[in-house]
Backbone bond lengths (Angstrom), bond angles and torsions (degrees), N, CA, C in turn:
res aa  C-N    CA-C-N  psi(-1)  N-CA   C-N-CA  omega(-1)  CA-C   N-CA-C  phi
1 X - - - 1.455 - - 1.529 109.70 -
2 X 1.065 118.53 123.78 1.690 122.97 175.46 1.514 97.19 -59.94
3 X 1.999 97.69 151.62 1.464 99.51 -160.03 2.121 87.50 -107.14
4 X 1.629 117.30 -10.50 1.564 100.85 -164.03 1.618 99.83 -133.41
5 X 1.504 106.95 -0.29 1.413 102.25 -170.97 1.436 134.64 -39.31
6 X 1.665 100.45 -49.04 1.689 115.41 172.14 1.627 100.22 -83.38
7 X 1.677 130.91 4.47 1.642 92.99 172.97 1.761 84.94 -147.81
8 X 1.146 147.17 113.49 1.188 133.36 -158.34 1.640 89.91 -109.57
9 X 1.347 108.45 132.95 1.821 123.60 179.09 1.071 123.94 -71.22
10 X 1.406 114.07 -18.04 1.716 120.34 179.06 1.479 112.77 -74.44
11 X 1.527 124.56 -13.41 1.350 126.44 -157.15 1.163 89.93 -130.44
12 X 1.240 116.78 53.51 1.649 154.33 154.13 1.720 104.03 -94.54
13 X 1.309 97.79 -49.44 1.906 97.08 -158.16 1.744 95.49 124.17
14 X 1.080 125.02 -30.51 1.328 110.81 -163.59 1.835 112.41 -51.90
15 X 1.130 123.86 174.18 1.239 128.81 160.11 1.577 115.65 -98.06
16 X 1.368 106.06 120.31 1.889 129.88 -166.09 1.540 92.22 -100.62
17 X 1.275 135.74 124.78 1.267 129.22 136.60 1.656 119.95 -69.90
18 X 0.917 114.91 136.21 1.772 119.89 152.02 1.582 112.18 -118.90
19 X 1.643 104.51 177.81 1.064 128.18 -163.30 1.325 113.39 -88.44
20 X 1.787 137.50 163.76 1.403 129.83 -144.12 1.420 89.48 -124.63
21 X 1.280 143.47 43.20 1.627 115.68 167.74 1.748 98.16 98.85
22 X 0.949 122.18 80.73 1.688 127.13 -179.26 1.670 89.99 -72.61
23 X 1.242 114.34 -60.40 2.001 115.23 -153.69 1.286 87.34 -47.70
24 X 1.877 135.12 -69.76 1.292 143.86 -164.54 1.453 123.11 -52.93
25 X 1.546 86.22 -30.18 1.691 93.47 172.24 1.579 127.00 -68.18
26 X 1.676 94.89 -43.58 1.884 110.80 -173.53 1.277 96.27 -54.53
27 X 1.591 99.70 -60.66 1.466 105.05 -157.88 1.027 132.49 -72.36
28 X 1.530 141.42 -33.26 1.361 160.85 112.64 1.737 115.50 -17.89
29 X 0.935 129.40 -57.43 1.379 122.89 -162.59 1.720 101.91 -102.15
30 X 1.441 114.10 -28.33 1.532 106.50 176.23 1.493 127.75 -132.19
31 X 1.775 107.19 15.69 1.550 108.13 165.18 0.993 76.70 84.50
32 X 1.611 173.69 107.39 1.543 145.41 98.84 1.514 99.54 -108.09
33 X 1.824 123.60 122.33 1.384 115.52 175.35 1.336 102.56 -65.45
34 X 1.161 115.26 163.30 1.716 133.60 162.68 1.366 89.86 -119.96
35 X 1.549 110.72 137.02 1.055 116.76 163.97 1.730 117.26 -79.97
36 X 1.057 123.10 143.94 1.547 126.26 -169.42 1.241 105.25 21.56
37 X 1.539 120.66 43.16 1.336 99.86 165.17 1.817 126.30 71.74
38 X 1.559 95.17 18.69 1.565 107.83 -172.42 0.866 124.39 -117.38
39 X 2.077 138.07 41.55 0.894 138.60 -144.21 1.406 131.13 -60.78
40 X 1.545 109.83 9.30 1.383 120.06 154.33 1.728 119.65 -61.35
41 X 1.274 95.38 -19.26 1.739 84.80 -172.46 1.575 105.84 -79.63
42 X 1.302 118.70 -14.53 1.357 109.05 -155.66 2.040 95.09 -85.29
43 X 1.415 124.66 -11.78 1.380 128.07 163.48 1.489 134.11 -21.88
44 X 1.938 97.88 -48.72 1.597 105.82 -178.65 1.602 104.17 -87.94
45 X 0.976 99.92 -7.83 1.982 94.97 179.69 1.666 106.23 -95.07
46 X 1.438 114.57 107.94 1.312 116.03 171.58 1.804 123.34 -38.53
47 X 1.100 116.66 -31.82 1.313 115.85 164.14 1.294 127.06 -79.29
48 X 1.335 108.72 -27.50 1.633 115.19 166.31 1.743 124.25 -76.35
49 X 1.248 92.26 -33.54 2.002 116.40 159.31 1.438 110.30 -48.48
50 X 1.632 132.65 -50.53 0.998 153.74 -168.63 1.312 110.01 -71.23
51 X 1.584 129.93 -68.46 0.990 154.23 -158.96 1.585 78.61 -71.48
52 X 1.443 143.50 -56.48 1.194 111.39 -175.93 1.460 129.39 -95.77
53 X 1.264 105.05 2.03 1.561 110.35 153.87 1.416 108.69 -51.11
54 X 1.495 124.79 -59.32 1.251 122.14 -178.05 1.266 123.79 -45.02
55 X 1.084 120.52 -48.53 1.411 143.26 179.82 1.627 114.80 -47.88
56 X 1.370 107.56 -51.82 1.606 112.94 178.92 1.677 98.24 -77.22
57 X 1.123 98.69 -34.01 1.622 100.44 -161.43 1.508 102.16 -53.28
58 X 1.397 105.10 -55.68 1.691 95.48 -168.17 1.634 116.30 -70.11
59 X 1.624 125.15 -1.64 1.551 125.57 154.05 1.128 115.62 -86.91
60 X 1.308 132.56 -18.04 1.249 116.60 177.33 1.807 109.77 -85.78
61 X 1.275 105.45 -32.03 1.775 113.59 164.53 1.433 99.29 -47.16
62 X 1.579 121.73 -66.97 1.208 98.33 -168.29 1.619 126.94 -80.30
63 X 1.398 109.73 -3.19 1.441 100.66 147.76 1.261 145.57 -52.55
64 X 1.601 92.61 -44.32 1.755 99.84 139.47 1.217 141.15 -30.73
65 X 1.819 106.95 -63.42 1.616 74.01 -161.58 1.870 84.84 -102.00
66 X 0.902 136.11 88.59 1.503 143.18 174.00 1.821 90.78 -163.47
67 X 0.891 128.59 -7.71 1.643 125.13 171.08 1.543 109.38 64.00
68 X 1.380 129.00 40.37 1.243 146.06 -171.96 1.312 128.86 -104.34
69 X 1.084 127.84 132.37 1.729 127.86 165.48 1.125 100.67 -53.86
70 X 1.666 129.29 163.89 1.325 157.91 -158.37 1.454 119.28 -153.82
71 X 1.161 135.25 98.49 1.486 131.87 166.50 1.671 94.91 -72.99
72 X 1.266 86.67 144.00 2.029 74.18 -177.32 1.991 79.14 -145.50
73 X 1.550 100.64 128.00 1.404 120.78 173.16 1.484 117.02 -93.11
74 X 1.593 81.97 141.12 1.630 92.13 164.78 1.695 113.73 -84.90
75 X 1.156 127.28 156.16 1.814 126.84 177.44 1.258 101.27 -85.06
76 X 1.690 131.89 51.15 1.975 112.79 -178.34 1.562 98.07 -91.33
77 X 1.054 123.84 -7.84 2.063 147.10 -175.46 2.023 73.27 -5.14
78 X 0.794 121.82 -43.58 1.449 102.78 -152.00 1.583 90.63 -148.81
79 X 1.312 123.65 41.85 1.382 136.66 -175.16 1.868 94.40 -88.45
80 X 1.126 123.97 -0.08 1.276 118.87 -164.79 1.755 126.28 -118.61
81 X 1.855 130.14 140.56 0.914 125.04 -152.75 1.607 119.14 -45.13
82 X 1.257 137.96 3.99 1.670 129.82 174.48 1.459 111.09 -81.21
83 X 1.403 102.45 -16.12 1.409 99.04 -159.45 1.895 90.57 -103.85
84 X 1.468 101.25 18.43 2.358 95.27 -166.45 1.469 89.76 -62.70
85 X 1.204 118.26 -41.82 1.645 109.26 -139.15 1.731 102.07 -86.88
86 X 1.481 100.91 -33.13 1.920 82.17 176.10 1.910 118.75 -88.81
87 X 1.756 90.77 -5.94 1.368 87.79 177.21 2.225 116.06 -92.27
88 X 1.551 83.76 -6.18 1.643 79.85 164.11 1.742 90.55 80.96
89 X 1.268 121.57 20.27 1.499 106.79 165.80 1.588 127.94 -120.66
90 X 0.879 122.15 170.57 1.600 125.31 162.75 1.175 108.30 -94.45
91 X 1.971 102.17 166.13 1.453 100.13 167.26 1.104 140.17 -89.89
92 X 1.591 96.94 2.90 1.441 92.54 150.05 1.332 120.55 -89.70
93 X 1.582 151.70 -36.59 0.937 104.30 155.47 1.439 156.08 -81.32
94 X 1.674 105.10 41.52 1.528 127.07 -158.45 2.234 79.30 -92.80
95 X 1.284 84.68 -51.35 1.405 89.01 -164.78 1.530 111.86 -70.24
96 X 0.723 119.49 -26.03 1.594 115.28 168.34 1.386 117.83 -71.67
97 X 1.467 108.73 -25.26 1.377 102.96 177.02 1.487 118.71 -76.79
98 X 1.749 105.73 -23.04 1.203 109.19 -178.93 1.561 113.85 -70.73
99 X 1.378 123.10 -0.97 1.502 130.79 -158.16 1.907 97.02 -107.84
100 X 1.739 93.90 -46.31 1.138 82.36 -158.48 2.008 98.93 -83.90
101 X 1.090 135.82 8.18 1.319 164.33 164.94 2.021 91.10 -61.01
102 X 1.127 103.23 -51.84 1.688 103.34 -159.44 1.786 89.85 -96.80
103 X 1.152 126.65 -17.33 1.093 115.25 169.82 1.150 126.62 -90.77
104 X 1.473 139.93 -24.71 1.365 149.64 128.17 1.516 108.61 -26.87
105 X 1.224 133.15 -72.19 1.682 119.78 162.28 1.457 117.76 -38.22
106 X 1.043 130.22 -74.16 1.182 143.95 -168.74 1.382 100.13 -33.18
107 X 1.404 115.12 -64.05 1.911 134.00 -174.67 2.011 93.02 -61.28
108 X 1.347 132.61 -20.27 1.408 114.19 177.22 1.272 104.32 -105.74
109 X 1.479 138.17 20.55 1.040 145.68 -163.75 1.344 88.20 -107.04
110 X 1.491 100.95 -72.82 1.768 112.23 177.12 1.231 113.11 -34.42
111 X 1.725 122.68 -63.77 1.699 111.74 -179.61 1.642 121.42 -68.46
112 X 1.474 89.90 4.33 2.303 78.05 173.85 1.555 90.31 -119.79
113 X 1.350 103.91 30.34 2.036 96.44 172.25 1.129 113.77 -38.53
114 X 1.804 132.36 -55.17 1.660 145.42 158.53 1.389 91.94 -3.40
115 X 1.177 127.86 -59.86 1.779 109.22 -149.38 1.317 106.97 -61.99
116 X 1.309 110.22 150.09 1.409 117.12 -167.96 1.386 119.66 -81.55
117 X 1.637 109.88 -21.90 1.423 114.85 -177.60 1.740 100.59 -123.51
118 X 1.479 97.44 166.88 1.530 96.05 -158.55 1.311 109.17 -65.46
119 X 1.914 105.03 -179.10 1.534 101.44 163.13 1.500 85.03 -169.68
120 X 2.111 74.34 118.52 1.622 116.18 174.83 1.089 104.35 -86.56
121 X 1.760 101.43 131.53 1.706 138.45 -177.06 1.331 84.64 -67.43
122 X 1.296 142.20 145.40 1.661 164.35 152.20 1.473 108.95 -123.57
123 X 1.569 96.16 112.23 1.609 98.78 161.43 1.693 109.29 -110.69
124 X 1.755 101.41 124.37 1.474 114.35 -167.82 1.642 100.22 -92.68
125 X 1.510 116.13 147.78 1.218 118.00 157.04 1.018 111.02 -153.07
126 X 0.930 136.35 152.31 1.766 173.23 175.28 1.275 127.07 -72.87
127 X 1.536 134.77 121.18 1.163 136.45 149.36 1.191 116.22 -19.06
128 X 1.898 100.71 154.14 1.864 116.44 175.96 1.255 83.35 -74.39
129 X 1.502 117.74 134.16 1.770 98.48 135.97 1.821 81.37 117.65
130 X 1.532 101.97 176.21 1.795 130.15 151.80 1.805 99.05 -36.92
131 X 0.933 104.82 145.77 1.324 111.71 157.42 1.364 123.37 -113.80
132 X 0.707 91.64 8.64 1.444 96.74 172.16 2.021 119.21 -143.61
133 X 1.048 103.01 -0.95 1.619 103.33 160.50 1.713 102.68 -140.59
134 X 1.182 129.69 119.16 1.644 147.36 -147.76 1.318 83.78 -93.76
135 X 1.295 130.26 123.54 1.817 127.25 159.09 1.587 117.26 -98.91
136 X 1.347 111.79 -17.15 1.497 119.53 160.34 1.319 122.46 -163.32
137 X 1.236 102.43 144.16 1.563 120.48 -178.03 1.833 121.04 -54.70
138 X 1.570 99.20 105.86 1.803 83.90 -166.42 1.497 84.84 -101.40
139 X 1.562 103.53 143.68 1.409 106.62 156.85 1.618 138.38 -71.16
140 X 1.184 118.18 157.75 1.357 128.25 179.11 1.677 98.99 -52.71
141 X 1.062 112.67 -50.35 1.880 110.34 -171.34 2.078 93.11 -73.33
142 X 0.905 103.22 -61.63 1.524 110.88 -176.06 1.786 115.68 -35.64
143 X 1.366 113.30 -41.22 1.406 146.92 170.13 1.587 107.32 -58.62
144 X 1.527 102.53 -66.62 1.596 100.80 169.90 1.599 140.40 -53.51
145 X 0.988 98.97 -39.10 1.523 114.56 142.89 0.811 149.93 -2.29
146 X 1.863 95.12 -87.55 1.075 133.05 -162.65 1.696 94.42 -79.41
147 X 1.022 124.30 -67.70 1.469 149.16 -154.57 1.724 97.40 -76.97
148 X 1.123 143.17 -12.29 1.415 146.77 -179.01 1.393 101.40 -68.59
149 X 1.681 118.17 -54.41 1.633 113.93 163.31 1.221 119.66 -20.01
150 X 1.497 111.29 -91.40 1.566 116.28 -173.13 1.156 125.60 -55.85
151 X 1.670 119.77 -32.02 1.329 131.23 156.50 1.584 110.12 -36.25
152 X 1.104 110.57 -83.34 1.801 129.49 170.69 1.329 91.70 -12.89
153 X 1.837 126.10 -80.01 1.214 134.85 -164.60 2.132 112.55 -26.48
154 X 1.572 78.52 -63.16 1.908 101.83 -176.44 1.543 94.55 -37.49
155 X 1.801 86.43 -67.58 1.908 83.03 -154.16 0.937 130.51 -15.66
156 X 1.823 103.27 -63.36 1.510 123.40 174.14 1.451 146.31 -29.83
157 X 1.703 98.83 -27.68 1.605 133.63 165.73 1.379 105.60 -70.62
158 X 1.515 98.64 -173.36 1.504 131.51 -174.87 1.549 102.53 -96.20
159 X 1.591 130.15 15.99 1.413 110.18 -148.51 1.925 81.44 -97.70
160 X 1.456 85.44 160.14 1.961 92.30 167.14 1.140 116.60 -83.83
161 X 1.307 118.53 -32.34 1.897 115.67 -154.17 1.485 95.92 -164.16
162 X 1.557 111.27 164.03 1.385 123.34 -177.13 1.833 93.83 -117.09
163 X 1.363 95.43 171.24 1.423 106.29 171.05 1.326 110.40 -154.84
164 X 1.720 127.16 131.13 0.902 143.71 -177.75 1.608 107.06 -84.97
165 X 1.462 124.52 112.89 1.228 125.39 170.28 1.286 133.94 -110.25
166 X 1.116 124.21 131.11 1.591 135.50 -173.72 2.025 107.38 48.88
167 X 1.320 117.07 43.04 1.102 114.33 -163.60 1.857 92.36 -87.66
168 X 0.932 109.88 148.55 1.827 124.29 -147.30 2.254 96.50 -125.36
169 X 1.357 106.01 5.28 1.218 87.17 167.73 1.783 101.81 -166.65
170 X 1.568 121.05 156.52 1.281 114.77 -142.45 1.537 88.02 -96.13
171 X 1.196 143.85 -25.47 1.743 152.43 139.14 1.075 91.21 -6.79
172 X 1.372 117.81 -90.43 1.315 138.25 -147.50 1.546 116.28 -62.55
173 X 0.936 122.97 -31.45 1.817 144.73 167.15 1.388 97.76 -69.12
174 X 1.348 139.88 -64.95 1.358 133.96 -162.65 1.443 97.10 -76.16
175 X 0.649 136.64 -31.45 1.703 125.97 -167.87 1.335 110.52 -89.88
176 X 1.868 113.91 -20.93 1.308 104.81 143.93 1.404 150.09 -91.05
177 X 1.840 101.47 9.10 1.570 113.95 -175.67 1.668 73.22 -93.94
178 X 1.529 127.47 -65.68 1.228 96.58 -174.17 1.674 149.72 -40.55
179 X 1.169 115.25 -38.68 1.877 117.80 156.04 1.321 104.04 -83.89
180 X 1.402 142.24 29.39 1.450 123.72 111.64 0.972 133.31 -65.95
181 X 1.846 122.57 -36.39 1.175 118.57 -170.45 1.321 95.68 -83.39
182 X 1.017 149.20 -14.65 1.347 139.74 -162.62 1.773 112.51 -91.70
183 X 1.662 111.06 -7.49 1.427 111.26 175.17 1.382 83.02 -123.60
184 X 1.286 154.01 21.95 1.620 146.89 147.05 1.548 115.78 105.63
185 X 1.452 119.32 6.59 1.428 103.79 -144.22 1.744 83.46 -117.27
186 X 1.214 120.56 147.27 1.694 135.74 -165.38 1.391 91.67 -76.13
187 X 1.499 114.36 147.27 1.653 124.97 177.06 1.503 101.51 -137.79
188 X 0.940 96.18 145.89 1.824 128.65 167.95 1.003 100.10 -128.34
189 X 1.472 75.16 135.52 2.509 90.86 170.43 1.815 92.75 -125.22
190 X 1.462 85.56 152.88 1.427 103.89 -175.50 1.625 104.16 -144.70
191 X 1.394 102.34 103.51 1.658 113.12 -179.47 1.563 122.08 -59.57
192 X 1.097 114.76 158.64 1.592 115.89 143.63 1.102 133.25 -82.41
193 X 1.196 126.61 122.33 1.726 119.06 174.06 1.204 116.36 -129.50
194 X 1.001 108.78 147.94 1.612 125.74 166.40 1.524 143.80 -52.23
195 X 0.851 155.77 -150.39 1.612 145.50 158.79 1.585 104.03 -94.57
196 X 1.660 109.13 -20.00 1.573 91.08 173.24 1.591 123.09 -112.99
197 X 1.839 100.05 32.41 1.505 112.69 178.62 1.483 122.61 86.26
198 X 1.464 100.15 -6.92 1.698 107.87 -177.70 1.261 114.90 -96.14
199 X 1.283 135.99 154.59 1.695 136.90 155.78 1.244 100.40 -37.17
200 X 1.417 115.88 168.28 1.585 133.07 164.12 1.269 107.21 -64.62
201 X 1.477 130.90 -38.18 1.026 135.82 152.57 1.607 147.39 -10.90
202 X 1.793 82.76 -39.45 1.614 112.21 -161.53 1.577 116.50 64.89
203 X 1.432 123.24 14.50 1.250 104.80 157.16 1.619 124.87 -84.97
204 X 1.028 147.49 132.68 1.049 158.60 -153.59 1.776 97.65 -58.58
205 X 1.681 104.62 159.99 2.270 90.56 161.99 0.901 108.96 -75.83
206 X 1.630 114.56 -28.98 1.702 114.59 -164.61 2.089 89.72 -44.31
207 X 1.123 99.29 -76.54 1.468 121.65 -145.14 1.625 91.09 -45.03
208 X 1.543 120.27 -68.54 1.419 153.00 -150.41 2.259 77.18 -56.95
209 X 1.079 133.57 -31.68 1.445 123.59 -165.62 1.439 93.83 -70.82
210 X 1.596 94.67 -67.03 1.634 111.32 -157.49 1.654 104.93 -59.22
211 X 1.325 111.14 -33.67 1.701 102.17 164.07 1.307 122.74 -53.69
212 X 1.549 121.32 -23.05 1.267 106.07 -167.08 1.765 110.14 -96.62
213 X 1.383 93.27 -20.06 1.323 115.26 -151.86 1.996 90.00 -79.97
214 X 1.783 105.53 -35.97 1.314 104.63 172.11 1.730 137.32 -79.06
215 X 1.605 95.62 1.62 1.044 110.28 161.60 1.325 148.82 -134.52
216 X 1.730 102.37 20.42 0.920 103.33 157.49 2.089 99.15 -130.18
217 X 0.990 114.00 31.70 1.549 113.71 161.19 1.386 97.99 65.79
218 X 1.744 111.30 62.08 1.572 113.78 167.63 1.679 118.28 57.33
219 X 1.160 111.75 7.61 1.734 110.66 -152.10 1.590 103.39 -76.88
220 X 1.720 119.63 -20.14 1.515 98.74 162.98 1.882 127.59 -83.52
């Protein structure tokens, strides 16, 4: 049973730490390949399990001792069907990974129970496509859709909230805050931008917010 879904603690005011970039971290600072860049795969390999135990471990420590909330992520960034065919999986095991992704959090949640302030389960996902250069225009209905799968998957878990990452077009974000709201679970979108504040797109954030926000009724 999710422990913040219907009341989320961060939108208190408190101060939430999160985590800095796991893929950039493994791979850059400790030699660990990611395969395509999908750091969900590295889960079923006990050494790859490990290596990211460590990883959360030392933000959620220092959530500790700074007396802080914690968004603490799952790695599904690319847990989802666009990515089956170069990652060599099915959907079923797309979806199990997305479970056992929220159950690996969940189990490091439990051993830093001590912390004094909460720490919200986040399930992250990822744009179709580059995230950062758009090769086609997905629609808001096309998006909803699409994204209701893996959504569906979450619900079913313990997770509190979803998070929209590096999503590169304002379609594509609303149609996935929309099949969040439609299986219950709170969404955040988090754009891409450029050096001059705009999507890759060139639509501005200003604009790319209020689009989403006008069509799906403020719901992230």
């Amino acid at each position: 049973m999710s422990r913040y879904r219907h009341s989320l603690p961060q939108l208190s005011g408190d101060i939430f730490l999160a985590d800095a970039g796991v893929e950039t971290d493994l791979i850059f600072n400790h030699g660990i390949e990611i395969r395509e860049f999908a750091a969900h795969t590295l889960l079923p390999d006990p050494k790859g399990r490990a290596a990211l135990s460590r990883y959360f471990e030392g933000f959620l420590s220092l959530a500790n001792q700074q007396n802080t909330g914690f968004i603490l992520d799952t790695v599904t960034w690319k847990a989802h069907r666009h990515w089956a065919e170069k990652l060599g999986a099915t959907e079923d095991e797309l979806k199990a990974a997305n479970e056992d992704n929220v159950r690996f959090i969940a189990e490091l949640r439990a051993r830093f129970s001590s912390n004094a302030k909460p720490i919200v389960l986040n399930a992250v996902i990822g744009p179709r496509g580059d995230a950062y250069r758009p090769v086609a225009v997905i629609s808001m209905d096309s998006a909803e859709q699409y994204y209701a799968q893996q959504l569906g998957w979450l619900a079913a878990t313990e997770i509190d909230m979803v998070s929209a990452l590096t999503f590169n077009q304002a379609g594509e974000a609303a149609g996935l805050a929309k099949a969040a709201r439609k299986v219950g679970l709170p969404a955040v979108i988090s754009f891409t931008v450029e050096t001059n504040g705009a999507l890759p797109n060139g639509q501005s954030l200003a604009d790319a917010i209020t689009e989403v926000d006008v069509a799906t009724g403020q719901y992230p």
